[in-house]
N, C-alpha and C positions, 0 to 999 in steps of 0.2 A: 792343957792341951798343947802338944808340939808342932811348930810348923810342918805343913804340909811340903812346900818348900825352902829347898836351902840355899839360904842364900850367900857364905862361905860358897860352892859350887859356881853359884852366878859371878861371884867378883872373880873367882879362878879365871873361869872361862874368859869372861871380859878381858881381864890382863894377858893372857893367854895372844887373843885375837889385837892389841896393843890399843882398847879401846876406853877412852873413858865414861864415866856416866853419863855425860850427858850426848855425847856422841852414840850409846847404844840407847839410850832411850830416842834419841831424835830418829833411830832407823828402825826404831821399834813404832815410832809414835804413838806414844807416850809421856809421860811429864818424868822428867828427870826426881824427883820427889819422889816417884814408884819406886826407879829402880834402888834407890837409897833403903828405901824402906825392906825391899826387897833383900837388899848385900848385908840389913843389920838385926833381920828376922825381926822385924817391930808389927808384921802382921798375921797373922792365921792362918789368911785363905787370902789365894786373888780370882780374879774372872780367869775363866781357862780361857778367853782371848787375849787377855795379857799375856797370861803364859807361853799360850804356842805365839805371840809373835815376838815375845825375848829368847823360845829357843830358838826360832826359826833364824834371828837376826844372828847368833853365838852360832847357829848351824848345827845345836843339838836336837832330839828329840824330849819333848816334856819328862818321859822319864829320868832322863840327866839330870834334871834341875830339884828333882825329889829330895825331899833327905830321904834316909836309909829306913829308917820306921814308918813312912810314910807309901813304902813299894807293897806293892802286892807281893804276897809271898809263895803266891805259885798261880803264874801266871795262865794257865794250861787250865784253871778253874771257871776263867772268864768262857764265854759261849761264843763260838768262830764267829755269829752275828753281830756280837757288840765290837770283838776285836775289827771287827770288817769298819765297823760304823764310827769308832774312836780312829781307824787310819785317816777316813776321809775329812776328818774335823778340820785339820790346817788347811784342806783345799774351800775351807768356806771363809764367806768375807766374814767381817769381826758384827756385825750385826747377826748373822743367821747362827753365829758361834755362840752369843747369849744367849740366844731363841732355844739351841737347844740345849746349853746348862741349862736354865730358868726350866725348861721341861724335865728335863733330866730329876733335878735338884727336886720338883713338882711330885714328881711320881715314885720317889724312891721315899720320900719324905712320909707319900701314899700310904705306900707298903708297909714302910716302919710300924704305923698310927695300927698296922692287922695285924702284926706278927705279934 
């Protein structure tokens, strides 16, 4: 299984903005040990509250931080309600952002178990 995010992407940006790890993790708040892990793809998957608050900190949006096989491939597939509903995500604080992975993750997991 290939990461979901890249993390080649993250270290760009980081350098990019002339920041180091532990300087984007500390405005990320975060443990510097993520974003490592993060820049050397040593995991799968992170909390999408980790994510949107390292793109938010880089001043990307989460799809920046994708790798490439990991984008939706045609975007225009999603339903204009979920698009609506994944914009509002970075306006919620990092608790109610788990709440609704964890539901998310819950109900799609659901549907899998029918299909």
């Amino acid at each position: 299984m290939s990461n979901w995010i890249d993390g080649n992407k993250i270290a760009a940006l980081r350098k990019q903005k002339q920041m180091d790890q532990t300087e984007l993790a500390n405005q990320a708040g975060i443990a510097q040990s993520v974003i490592s892990r993060m820049e050397r793809n040593m995991q799968v998957d992170y909390k999408l509250s980790v994510v949107i608050v390292v793109a938010n900190v880089l001043g990307v949006g989460i799809d920046d931080l994708l790798a490439s096989d990991a984008k939706l491939s045609n975007e225009d597939n999603i339903e204009p309600e979920l698009k609506s509903i994944l914009k509002e995500l970075p306006t919620l604080d990092a608790k109610s952002q788990r709440i609704v992975a964890k539901t998310m993750k819950t109900l799609i997991d659901a549907l899998a178990d029918k299909v």
